[in-house]
C-alpha positions in Angstrom: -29.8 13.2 -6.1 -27.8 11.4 -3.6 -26.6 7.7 -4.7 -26.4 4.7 -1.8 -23.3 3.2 -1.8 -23.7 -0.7 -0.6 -20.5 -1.6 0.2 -21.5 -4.9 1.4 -22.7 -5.8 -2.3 -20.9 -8.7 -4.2 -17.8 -8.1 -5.8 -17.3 -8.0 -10.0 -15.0 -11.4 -10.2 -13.0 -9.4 -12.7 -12.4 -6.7 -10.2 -11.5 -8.9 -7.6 -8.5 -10.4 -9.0 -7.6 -7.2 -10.7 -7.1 -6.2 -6.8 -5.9 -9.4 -5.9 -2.5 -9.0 -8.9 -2.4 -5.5 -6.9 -2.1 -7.0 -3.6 0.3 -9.5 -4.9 2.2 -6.9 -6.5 2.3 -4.9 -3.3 3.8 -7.8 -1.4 6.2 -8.6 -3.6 7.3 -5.1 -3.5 7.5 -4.9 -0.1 9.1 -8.1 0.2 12.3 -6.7 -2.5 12.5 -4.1 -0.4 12.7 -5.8 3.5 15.4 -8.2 1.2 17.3 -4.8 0.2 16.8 -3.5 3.9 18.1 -6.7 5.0 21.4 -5.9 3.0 21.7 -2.6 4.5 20.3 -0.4 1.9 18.3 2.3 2.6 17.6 2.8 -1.2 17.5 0.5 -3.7 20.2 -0.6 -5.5 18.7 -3.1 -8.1 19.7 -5.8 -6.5 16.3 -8.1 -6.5 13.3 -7.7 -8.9 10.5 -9.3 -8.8 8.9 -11.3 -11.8 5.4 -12.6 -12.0 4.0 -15.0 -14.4 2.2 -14.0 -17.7 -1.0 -15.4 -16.4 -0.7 -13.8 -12.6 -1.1 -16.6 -11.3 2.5 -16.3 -9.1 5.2 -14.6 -8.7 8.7 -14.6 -7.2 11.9 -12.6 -6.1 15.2 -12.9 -8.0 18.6 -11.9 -8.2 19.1 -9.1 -10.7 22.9 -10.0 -12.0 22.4 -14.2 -11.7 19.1 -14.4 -12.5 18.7 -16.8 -9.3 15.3 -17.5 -7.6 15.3 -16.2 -3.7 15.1 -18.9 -1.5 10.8 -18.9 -0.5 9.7 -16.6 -2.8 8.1 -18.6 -5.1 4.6 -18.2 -3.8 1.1 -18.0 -5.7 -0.8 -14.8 -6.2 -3.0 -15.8 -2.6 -0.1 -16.1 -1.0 1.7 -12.7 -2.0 -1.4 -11.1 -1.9 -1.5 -11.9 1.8 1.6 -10.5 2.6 0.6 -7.4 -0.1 -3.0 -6.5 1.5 -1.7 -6.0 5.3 1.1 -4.2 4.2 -0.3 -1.8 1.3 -2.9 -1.3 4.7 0.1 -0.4 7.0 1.8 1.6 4.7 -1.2 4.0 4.4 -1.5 4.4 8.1 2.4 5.3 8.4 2.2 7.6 5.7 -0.9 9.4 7.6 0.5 9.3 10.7 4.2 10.8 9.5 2.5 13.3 7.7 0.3 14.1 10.6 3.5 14.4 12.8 5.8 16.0 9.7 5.0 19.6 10.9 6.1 18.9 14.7 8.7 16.7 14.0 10.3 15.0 11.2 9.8 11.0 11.4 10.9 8.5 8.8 8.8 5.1 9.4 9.8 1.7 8.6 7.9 -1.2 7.2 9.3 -5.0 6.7 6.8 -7.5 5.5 9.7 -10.5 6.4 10.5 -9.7 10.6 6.6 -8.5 10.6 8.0 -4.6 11.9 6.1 -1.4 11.3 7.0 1.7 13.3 8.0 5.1 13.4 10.7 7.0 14.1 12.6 10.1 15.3 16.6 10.9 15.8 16.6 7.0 15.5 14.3 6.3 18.0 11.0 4.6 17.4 8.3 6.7 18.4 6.7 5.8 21.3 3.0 5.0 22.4 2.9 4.0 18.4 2.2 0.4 16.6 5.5 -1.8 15.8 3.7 -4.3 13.8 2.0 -4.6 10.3 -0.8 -6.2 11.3 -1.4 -3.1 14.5 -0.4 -0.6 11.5 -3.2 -2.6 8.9 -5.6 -2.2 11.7 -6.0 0.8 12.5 -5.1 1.9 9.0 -8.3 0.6 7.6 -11.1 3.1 8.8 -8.7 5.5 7.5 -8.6 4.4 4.1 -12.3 4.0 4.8 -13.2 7.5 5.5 -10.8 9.2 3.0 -13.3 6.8 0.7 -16.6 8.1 2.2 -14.8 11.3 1.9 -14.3 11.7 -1.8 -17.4 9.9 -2.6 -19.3 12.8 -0.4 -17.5 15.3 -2.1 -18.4 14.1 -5.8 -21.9 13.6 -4.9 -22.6 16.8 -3.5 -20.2 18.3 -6.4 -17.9 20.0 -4.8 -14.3 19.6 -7.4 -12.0 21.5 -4.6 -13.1 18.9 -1.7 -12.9 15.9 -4.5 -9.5 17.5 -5.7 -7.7 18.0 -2.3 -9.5 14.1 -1.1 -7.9 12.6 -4.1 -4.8 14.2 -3.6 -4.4 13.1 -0.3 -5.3 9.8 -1.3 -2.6 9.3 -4.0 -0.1 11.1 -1.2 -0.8 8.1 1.2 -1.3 5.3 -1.5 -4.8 5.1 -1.3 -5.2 5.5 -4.5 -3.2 5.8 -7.6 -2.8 8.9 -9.5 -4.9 9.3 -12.7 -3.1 8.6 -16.5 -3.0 11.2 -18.9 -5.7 9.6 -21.1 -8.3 8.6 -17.9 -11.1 10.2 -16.9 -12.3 11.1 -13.5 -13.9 8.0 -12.2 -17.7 8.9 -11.8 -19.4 8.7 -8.6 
């Protein structure tokens, strides 16, 4: 029996700010790390972390030795989650698009929620004929994350576990999704 997915229904409230602490999360994240790129570091080095407050409600970037608040990051959880959802988005479609291009040639791509800059790139050089922006990344990102979706959902509802396997794994590889805990279940269809 085939199920109809309305994706168009109303949203659980509960849900809905479970994903919106994820955005937030995600944009604070991102926001360490443009702070760390900023510095010159590649990798991170533990300079910043990022707190949030018991009740989610907002969060902000510090100093990891001083204990100092960054200058404009204390922000509510709307706010971060702003910066969070467009960039979670154009992380996805860099991570598709370097994996897509991987096997030809190796890329690296390049993602900082504070100048705005997304982009890929080679030797060095960006890539050409690609986005350079989070917002063009979040775009075009967004039927991708759709039909990797439609994709597993398919797969589980005509029960076929190799297709719902290698979907969620490329899911998790991109960020879709996030990989299952010991003690969770599959989630059912």
């Amino acid at each position: 029996m085939q199920k109809i997915r309305n994706l168009s229904a109303p949203v659980d409230p509960a849900r809905a700010l479970k994903k919106a602490k994820g955005f937030m999360i995600f944009g604070l994240k991102s926001w360490v790390k443009a702070l760390e790129l900023s510095d010159g570091s590649k990798r991170s080095v533990g300079k910043y972390r990022y707190v949030v407050t018991p009740d989610a409600s907002s969060g902000h970037i510090m100093l990891t030795e001083s204990g100092i608040v960054v200058e404009g990051t204390v922000r509510s959880r709307e706010e971060w989650a702003k910066v969070g959802q467009p960039a979670r988005l154009a992380s996805i479609g860099l991570r598709a698009a370097k994996d897509e291009l991987d096997p030809v040639e190796r890329v690296e791509y390049t993602f900082n929620v504070i100048t705005g800059e997304a982009y890929l790139s080679h030797r060095g050089q960006r890539v050409a004929g690609r986005p350079e922006t989070i917002s063009a990344w979040a775009e075009i990102s967004h039927p991708v994350e759709t039909a990797l979706f439609e994709q597993l959902f398919a797969a589980q509802e005509w029960g076929n576990k190799q297709a719902e396997d290698t979907t969620r794994a490329r899911m998790i590889k991109l960020g879709v999704i996030r990989p299952l805990k010991a003690n969770d279940a599959a989630p059912a269809a």
